[in-house]
TORDO-9501 format. One record per residue (C-alpha): residue in one letter; z, y, x. Coordinates in steps of 0.2 Angstrom, whole numbers. Example, Ala and Ser with C-alpha at 12.3 -4.5 7.8 and 13.67 -1.06 7.14 Angstrom:
// TORDO-9501
R  code      z      y      x
R     A     39    -22     62
R     S     36     -5     68
END
This chain:
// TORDO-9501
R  code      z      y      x
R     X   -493   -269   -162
R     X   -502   -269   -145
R     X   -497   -251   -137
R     X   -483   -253   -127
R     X   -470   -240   -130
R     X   -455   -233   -119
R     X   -443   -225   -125
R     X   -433   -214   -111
R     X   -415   -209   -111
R     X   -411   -219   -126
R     X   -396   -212   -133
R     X   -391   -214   -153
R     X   -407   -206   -160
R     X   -419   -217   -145
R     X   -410   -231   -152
R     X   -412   -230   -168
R     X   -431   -226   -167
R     X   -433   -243   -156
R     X   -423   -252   -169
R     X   -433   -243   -182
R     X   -451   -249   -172
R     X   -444   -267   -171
R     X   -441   -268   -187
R     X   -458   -262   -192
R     X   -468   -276   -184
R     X   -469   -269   -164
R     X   -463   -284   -151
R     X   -450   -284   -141
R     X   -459   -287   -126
R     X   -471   -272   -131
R     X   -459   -258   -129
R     X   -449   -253   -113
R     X   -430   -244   -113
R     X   -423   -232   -101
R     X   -405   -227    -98
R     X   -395   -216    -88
R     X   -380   -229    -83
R     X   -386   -247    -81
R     X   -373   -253    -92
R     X   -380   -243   -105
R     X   -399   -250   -101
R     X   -390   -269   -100
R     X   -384   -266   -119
R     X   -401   -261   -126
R     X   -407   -277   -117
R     X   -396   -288   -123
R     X   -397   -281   -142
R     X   -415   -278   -145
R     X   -422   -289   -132
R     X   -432   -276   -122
R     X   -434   -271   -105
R     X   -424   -260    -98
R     X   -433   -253    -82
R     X   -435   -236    -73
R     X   -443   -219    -78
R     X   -458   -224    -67
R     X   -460   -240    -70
R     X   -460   -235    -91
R     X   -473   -220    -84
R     X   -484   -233    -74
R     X   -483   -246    -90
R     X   -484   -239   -105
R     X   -496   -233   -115
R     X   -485   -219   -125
R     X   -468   -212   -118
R     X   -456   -206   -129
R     X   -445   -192   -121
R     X   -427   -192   -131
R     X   -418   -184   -116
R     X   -409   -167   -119
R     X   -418   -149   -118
R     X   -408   -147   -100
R     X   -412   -161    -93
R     X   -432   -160    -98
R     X   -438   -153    -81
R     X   -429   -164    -70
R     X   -437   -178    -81
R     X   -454   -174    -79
R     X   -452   -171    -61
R     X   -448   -188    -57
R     X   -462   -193    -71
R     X   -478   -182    -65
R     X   -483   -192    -49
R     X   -482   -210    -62
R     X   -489   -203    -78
R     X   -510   -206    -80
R     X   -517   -192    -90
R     X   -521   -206   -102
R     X   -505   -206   -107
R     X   -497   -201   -124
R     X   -482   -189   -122
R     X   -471   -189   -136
R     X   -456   -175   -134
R     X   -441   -176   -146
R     X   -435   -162   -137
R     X   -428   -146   -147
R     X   -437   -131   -142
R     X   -447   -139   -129
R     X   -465   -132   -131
R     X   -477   -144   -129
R     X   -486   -131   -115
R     X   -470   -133   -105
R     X   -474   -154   -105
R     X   -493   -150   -101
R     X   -489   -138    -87
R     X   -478   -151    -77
R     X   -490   -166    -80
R     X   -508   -171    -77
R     X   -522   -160    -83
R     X   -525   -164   -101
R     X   -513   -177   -104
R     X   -511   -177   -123
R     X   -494   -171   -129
R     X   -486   -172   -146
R     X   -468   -164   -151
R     X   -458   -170   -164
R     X   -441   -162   -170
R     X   -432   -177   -179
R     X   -414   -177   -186
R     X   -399   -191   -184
R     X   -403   -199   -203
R     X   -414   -208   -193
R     X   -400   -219   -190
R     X   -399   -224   -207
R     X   -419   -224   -209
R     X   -418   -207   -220
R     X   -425   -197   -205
R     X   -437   -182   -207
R     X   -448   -180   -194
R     X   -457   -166   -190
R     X   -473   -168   -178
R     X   -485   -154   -171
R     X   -500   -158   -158
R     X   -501   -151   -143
R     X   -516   -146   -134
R     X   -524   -162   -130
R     X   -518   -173   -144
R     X   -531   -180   -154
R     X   -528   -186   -175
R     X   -528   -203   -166
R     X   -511   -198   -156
R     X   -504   -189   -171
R     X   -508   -205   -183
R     X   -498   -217   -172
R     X   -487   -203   -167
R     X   -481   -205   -188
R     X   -482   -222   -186
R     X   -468   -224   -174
R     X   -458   -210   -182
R     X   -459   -218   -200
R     X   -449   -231   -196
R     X   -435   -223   -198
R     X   -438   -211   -213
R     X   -453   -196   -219
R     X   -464   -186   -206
R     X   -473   -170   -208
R     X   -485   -164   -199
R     X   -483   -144   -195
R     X   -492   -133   -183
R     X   -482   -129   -166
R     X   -479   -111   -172
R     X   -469   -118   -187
R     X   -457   -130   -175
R     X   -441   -118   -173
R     X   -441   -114   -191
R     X   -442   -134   -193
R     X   -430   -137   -181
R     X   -415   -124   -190
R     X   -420   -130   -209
R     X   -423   -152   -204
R     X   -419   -154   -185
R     X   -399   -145   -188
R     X   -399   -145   -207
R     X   -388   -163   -209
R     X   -374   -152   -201
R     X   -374   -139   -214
R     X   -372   -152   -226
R     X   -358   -159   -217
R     X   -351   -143   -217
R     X   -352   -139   -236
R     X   -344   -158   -238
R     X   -329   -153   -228
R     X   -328   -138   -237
R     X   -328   -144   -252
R     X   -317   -160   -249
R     X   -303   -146   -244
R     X   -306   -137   -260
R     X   -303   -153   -269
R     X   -288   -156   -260
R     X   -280   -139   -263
R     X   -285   -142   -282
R     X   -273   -159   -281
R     X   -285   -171   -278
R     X   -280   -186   -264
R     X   -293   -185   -247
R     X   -300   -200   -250
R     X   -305   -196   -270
R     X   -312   -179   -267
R     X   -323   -187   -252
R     X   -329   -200   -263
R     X   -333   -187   -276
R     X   -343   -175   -267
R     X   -352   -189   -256
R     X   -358   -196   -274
R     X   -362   -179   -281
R     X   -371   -174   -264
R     X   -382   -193   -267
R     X   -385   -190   -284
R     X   -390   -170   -282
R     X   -403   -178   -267
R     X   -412   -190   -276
R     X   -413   -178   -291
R     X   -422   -166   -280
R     X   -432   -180   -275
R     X   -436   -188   -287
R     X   -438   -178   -303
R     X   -449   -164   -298
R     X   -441   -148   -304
R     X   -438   -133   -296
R     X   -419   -132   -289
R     X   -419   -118   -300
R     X   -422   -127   -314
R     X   -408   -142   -309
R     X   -394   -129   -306
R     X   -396   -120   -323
R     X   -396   -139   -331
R     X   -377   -138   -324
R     X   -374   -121   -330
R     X   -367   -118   -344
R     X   -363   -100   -352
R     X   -347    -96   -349
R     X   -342   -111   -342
R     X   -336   -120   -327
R     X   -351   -119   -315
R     X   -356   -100   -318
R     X   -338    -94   -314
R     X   -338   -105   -295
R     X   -358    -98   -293
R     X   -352    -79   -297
R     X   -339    -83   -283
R     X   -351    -90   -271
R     X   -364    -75   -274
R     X   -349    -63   -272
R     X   -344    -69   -254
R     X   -363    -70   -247
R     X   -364    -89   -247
R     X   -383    -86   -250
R     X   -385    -72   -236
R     X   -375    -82   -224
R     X   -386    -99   -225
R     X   -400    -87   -221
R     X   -391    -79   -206
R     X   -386    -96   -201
R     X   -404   -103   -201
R     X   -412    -88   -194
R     X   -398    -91   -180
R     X   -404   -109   -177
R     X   -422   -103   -177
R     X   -416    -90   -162
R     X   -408   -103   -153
R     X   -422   -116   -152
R     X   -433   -101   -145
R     X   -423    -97   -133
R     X   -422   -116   -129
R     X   -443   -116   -124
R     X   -439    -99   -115
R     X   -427   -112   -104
R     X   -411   -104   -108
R     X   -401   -118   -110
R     X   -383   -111   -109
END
């Protein structure tokens, strides 16, 4: 690779995209770190190899910037970037609820921006990344833009409009899948199973049900009635979950997410 990247304020998801980029083939010495605390920027040198330098200097020397700072702190950041950054300059934001107009307002007239909401299986490579053009951006910035983000896992190309609802279904759904994990691993327990066995059986059922979905084809529909027998075990817990509103509350849930990363690009970040 030729373009030198930066990655700034490389926390666990920066890290795992620049890990993810060295291991697909880009340099090193191609691709710039930043860091809040300098201790934090001195172990990403010593680990990856890679130069750890300051907002500016990444603005001034790199081709594309990747901003993986938090939603709060976006403003501040591109304050101390928008005297450095050449509109020439690709702008990736990893953001959630950032529009990219909020980026394009606070930088150089037509520098070309692309938002990405990405989620924290990237740190295992099984990332999904979800990447919309901003004004400016070109199929050339959206092409390497997928370059960089498949190195840790899928990418999908949505338009802007669709980013919230991308960001409550991909961006926060591992979380609900946690959540359902814990659940269950506390049903398990209450049934007489030992912690450690019920984790390991809903971790392998959770695997097993993913790469069914992913690989077979079929409707979840379809996989679910495979399970369900009449009369038997899997009706009755179904029947229980439709009777309490499991159904209605992931809704709610993911309509909430939604609300929240719009309220996000309207800048309320309390």
């Amino acid at each position: 690779m030729t373009q030198k990247v930066a990655v700034l304020g490389t926390g666990k998801i920066g890290e795992a995209l620049l890990s993810g980029m060295i291991r697909g083939g880009w340099a090193p010495s191609d691709l710039l770190v930043t860091a809040r605390r300098p201790e934090r920027a001195d172990q990403l040198r010593t680990r990856y190899g890679v130069a750890a330098v300051s907002n500016a200097e990444a603005a001034e020397a790199a081709d594309t910037l990747i901003l993986t700072v938090k939603p709060q702190d976006m403003g501040a950041l591109l304050t101390e970037l928008a005297p450095h950054v050449p509109a020439d300059r690709l702008v990736i934001s990893g953001a959630a609820g950032i529009p990219t107009s909020f980026i394009e307002e606070r930088l150089a007239p037509e520098t070309p921006v692309v938002r990405v909401m990405t989620n924290t299986p990237a740190l295992v490579d099984e990332a999904m990344s979800v990447i919309s053009a901003g004004t400016h951006a070109t199929a050339a910035h959206l092409t390497l833009t997928e370059e960089i983000f498949a190195t840790v896992g899928k990418t999908l190309r949505v338009p802007e409009s669709q980013q919230d609802a991308a960001t409550a279904l991909s961006g926060s759904g591992p979380a609900y899948f946690y959540f359902l994990v814990e659940a269950m691993t506390d049903a398990g327990i209450l049934l007489g199973l030992p912690r450690d066995k019920a984790h390991d059986l809903i971790v392998q059922a959770a695997i097993g049900a993913a790469v069914m979905l992913r690989d077979s084809g079929e409707h979840p529909v379809k996989l679910r009635e495979n399970v369900t027998s009449p009369a038997g075990t899997t009706i009755n817990a179904i029947r229980e979950l439709e009777n309490h509103g499991v159904r209605a509350a992931l809704i709610a849930a993911l309509e909430a997410a939604r609300d929240r990363s719009r309220e996000l690009a309207s800048g309320n970040t309390t």
